[in-house]
Each structure stands twice: as structure tokens, then as C-alpha cells.
N, C-alpha and C positions, 0 to 999 in steps of 0.2 A: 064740633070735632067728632070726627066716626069712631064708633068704640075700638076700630082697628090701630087706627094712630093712638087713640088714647091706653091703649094697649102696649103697643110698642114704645111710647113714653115710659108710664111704667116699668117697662122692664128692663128700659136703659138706666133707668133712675135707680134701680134694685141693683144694676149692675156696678153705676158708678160706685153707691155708698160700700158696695163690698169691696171694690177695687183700692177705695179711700181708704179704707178700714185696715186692708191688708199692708199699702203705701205707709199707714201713721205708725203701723207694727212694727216695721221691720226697717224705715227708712230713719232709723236715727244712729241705728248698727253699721248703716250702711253710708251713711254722711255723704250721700249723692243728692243734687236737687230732682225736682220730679220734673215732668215731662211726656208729654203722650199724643195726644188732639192736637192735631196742627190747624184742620180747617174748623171751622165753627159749625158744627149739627146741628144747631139748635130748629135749622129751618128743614135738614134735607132730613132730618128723625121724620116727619110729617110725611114722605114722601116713599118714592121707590126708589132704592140706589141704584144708577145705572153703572156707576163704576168707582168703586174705591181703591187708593193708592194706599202700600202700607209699607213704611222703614221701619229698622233696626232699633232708632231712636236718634232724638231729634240731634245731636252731637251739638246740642246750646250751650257749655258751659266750660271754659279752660281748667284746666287740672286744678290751677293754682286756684280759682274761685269755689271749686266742691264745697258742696255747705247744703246740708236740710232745715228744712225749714215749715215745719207743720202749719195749717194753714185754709179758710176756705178759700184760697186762692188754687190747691189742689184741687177742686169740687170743680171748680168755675173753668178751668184748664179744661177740663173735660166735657163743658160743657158751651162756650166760647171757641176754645181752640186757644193756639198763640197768639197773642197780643201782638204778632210782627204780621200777622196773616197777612195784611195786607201789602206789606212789600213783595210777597212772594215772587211776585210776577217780575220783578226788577234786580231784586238781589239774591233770591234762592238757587244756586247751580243746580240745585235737585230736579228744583222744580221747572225754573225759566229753562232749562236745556232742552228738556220734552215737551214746553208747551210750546215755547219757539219754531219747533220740526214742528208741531201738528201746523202752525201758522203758514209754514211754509211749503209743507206736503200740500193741505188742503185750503190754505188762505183763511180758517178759522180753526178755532179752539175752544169749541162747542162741551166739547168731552172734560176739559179740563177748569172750565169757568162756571159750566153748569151748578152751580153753588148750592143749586135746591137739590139736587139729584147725585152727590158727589161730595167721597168723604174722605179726608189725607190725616193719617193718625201713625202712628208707630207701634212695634209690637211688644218694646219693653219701656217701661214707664220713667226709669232713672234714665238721666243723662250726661253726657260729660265730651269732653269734646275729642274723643274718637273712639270705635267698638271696642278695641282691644283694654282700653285703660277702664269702661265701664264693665265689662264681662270680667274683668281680672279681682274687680274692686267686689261686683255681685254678687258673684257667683254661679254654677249652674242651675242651683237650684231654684234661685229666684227666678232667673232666665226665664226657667221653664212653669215655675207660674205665672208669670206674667205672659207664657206665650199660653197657655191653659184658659185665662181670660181674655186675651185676644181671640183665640179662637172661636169663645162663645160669643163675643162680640160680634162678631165676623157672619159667625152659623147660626143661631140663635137669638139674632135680636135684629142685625141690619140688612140681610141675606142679597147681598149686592149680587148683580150679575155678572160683571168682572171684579177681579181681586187682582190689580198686577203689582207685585213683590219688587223692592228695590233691592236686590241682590238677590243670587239667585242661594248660594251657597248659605248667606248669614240670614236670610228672611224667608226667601221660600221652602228649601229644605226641612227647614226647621221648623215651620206652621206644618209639612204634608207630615213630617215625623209626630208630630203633636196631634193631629188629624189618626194617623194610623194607628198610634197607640191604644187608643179608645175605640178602634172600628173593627171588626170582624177582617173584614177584606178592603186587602191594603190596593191604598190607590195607583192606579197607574200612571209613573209619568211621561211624557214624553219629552227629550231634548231635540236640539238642534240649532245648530249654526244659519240662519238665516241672512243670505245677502251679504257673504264674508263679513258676516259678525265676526268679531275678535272673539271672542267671549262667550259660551254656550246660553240660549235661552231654555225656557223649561214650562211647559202647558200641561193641565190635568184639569179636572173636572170635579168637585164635591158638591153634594147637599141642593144642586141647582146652577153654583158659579164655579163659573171655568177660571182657574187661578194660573196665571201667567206669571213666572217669575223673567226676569231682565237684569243684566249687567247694572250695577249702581248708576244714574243719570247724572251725578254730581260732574264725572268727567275724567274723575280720578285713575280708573282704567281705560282710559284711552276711548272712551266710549262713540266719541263724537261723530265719526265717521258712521256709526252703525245707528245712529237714530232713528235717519227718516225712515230705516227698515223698519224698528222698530213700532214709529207710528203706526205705519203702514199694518204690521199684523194688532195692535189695539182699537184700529179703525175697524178691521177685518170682523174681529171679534165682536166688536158694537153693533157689528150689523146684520150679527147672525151667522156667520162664516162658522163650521164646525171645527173643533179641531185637530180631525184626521186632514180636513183641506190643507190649513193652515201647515201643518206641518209637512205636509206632501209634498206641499206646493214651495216654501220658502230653505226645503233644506238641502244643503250643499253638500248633502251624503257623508256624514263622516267618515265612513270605512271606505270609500270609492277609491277602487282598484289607480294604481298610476299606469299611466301607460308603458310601462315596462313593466310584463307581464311576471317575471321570476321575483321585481321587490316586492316584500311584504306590503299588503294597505295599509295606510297610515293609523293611526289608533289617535282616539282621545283621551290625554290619562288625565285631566280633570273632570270628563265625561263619567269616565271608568271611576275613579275616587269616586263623586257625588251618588252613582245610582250603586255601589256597594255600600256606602253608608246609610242609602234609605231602605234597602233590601230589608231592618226590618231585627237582622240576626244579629247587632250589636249594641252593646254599653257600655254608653264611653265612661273614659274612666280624667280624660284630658282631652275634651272633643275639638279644642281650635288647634291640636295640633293634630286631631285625625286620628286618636289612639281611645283602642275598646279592649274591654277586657274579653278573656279566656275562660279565662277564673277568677281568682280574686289574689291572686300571686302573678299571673302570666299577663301579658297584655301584646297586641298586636296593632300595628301602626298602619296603616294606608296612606300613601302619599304618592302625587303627580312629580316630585322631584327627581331630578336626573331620566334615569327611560323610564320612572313608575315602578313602585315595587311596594309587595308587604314584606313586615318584620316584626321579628317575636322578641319579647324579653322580657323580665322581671318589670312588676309594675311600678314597684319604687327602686327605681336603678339607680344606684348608686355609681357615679364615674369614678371613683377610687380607688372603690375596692370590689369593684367589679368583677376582676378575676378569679377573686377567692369565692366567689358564689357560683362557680363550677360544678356542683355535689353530682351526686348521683341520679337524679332525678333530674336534674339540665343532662347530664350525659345521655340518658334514656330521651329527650326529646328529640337531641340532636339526632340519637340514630335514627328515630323517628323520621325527622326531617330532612337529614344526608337520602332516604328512601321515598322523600319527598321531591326530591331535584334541588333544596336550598341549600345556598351557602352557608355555612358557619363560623364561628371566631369564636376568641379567646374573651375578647373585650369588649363587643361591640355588640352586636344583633347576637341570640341563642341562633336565632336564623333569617334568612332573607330570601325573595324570592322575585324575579322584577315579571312585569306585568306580561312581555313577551313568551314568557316559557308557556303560561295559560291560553294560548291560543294568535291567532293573526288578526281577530277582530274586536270591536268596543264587545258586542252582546256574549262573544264565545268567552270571552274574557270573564265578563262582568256575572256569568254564570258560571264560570269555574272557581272562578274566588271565592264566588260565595257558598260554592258546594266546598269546597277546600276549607271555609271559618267552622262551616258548621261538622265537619269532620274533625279539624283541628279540636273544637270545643270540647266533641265527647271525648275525644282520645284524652284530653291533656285532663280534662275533668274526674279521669278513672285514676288517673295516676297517683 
């Protein structure tokens, strides 16, 4: 064995027992089972990863069944993978969905079977069987160190050449935010609808690997129709394909003008949401509902609902007694914000603003929000 692999062993093994360590801390508070390693690394650790797949977490366990259970069967998890690995190919939507199109695109599924060279893990280590009920149960802060050691995992020990993200909002977002946090200069990403994708994809570049985020493959958003696209640009990527190409080449222009020249271009406001929330300038205060603080009293919402709009208000709202939290210092916002073009109410938002008043396109947009949080900030910060 070359001291290279036997290097990289090491420092998977340094990795798992802090992983273990931190799982045995915190997971008895947390009465979730654990979960992480899907494929078995025991062989592609030896190797060079040509491409690894990464979810949310594995969603193996019904609500009613939650139960920890400390164990060196955590160690082995990690070290094995899941003990179902091998039905993947038969029963996993996740996974049979995408390796099915590669079957079918190209007649094999080189990229997805390559077992020596090919790693399928998750980026939060408790499970349960859907995001929302394990994120509610965890919390953010676990979230985010488990996405803390994902990351090193990722960058520091297995330095795959692709990384493609099973969601783009709940896994890739959230690794580049994690990524930027700790970096100087924040990564570039790039979206795009590729092949009337329903669903926005998302490509960027760190450390070496180009990290591709994709619509979930389960199926559950409608995905089916947009696979063989999808293959098509993980092929791409496999084989060298850059990607300014990739993106050049597969995007169906978001902002392209319609042929009636007086209507506005159409806008993405899940585009728009996603790249003002990795801009960089926000802390969430309740990030699965899109909501960052101001300050530590104010708080502002970003959401693709309705035409797309931000909105301001107290960050522990109260719907009751709402109204009586009118004082003088919301009144002083409001004028603020009446000077701003927003709406205001009694009950409801301090203020609202939809995403149209910003501009006619994703970028003129997605740069006047974010000039508008970070003006918002100091202003309301002085107050």
C-alpha cells in the first residue's frame, strides 16, 4: 500500500472517530437514528474519486420508529456504507432513476457502478424519514456541523472530481454556504434551466471539483422528464467538458425576452430567492422558511411565492398582538420603507416589496436586493 493511500486512510479514520465522537455527544438529545454512508468506501478510499453523489440524508426511518441507539455499528456505517447497498439498483428511486437514464442515454452506467472510484453518502448524519421532520427535530446548528464535516470530507480527504448534489436548494446551497463561510472569495455559481428542466440546476467549481447541484432524482418534483438531460450534462462533465460550455450550451435563457417586445422578460423567482440567499449578506434566523435577520429584533423574508417578494418584521411575531407592536421605532421604519416603494400594514409585513419593482430581470434583480438587505441592515442597525 503507497504511503499515499495509507495517508488517506488515516485521515478518513481521524475523521470518522471525530464524526463518531461528536454523533455519541449529541445524538441521545436528539433521539434520531444515525445514518450517512450509503456506498461502501472501503475500496474507492484506495483510489481516485471520479465522482461522488451527496443527499440530505438518507430518509431511512418513519417518524413513529426515532430511536438512538449508540453503537459500533455507527463506526461500521461509515465505513461499509448501508447494509441495503445492494438493492440500490432495484429499489432506490434516488438512485435507480439516474442510473436507469445513464442506461438509457448511453447503454451503460460506468459512472454510477464504478464502485472502486465512486462514493454515495449524505450530508447530515441523523435520519428520519423526510427533511422537514429531521431538520425541525436537529436543529440548525447540528445541520451545520454535520455540513462542517461533510465538507472536510468532501475537500480534505476524498477530493472527488465531480460532487453532484441531490437538491439543489437543501444540499447544494447549503455545502457552497458552508464552503464560503470559511473562504475569502465567495464562489461563483452558476444556474440554469437546461433542456426545459422544470427545476433550476446549479454548477460551480471548488478546491479542484466542479459541484453540480440537480433537482432531487427521487421523482418527487416531477423530475422524470428532465433526467436524460441531466445525464447528458454529468456525462459532459466526466469527460472534461468546462463549465462555461456546459452552461452555454444547455441554458434555455432565463430572462429571454418573449416575442412581444413591450412584455416584461420573464424572471425566475426561485433563481432570484436561491442566489440572494448565497450572496453571502444573510443570517438566518428560520432558514427553511427563507427568513434572515436585520438585526437581532427585525427580520426579512425572501420567498418565490405569489410574484416574489421580500418583507420585513419583527423577528418573534407574534399574530395576536401584533398590532400593539406598532411603537415608534416600526413607525420610523415604515417611513423609511413608504421612501423605499414598500407596502405596509397594520398586522402583517412592517413592509413588503415584490421582486418586480427591482428590476425586469433575474441578475438586475438579484443585485438590487442584495444592494437594498445591505442598506436595509445599516439603516435599521443605527436605529
Amino acid at each position: 500500500m503507497s504511503k499515499v493511500i495509507t495517508e488517506k486512510r488515516e485521515k478518513y479514520a481521524n475523521w470518522v472517530k471525530r464524526v463518531c465522537d461528536f454523533i455519541s455527544q449529541i445524538g441521545p438529545q436528539l433521539n434520531l437514528p444515525v445514518g450517512a454512508m450509503q456506498s461502501d468506501i472501503s475500496e474507492a478510499i484506495e483510489n481516485d474519486i471520479n465522482i461522488m453523489f451527496l443527499g440530505h440524508d438518507p430518509h431511512e426511518v418513519p417518524k413513529e420508529d426515532y430511536k438512538f441507539e449508540d453503537g459500533d455499528y455507527i463506526k461500521e456505517r461509515f465505513e461499509t456504507g448501508n447494509p441495503c447497498w445492494g438493492d440500490r439498483n432495484a429499489k432506490w428511486p434516488i438512485w435507480k432513476n439516474l442510473r436507469d437514464n445513464f442506461i438509457s442515454v448511453y447503454g451503460e452506467s460506468s459512472l454510477m457502478d464504478d464502485t472502486k472510484h465512486m462514493v454515495f453518502t449524505n450530508a447530515v448524519f441523523f435520519t428520519g424519514d423526510n427533511i422537514k421532520l429531521v431538520l425541525d427535530q436537529i436543529g440548525t446548528s447540528v445541520e451545520w456541523k454535520c455540513l462542517d464535516y461533510t465538507n472536510e470530507l468532501i475537500f480534505d480527504i476524498l477530493y472527488p472530481k465531480i460532487l453532484v448534489c441531490f437538491s439543489v436548494s437543501d444540499v447544494f446551497d447549503k455545502l457552497i454556504k458552508t464552503i464560503n463561510r470559511k473562504s475569502e472569495n465567495k464562489l461563483t455559481v452558476h444556474r440554469f434551466k437546461p433542456y426545459n428542466i422544470k427545476h433550476i440546476c446549479a454548477l460551480t467549481q471548488y478546491n479542484g471539483t466542479i459541484i453540480l447541484g440537480i433537482p432531487h432524482p427521487s421523482g418527487a418534483h416531477g423530475i422524470f422528464g428532465s433526467l436524460p438531460a441531466i445525464v447528458r450534462i454529468i456525462n459532459d462533465l466526466s469527460k472534461g467538458d468546462k463549465i462555461e460550455n456546459i452552461v452555454a450550451t444547455k441554458n434555455l435563457f432565463l430572462n429571454s425576452q418573449e416575442k412581444n417586445q413591450s412584455v416584461i422578460p420573464r424572471i425566475d423567482k426561485t433563481n432570484i430567492v436561491q442566489q440572494v440567499i448565497s450572496s453571502g449578506y444573510l443570517e438566518a434566523y428560520e432558514e427553511k422558511n427563507h427568513r434572515y435577520k436585520l438585526n437581532e429584533i427585525y427580520g426579512i423574508t425572501i420567498t418565490d411565492t405569489r410574484k416574489g417578494y421580500i418583507a420585513i418584521r419583527h423577528i418573534k411575531y407574534d399574530y395576536k398582538g401584533y398590532a400593539n407592536t406598532q411603537d415608534k421605532e416600526v413607525l420610523a421604519i415604515k417611513d423609511m420603507l413608504k421612501g423605499r416603494k414598500y407596502n405596509t400594514s397594520e398586522n402583517a409585513w412592517i413592509g413588503e416589496k415584490t421582486f418586480s419593482q427591482f428590476g425586469n430581470n433575474d441578475n438586475e434583480i438579484i443585485e438590487r436586493i442584495c444592494k437594498e438587505i445591505k442598506e436595509l441592515k445599516e439603516v435599521i442597525q443605527k436605529m
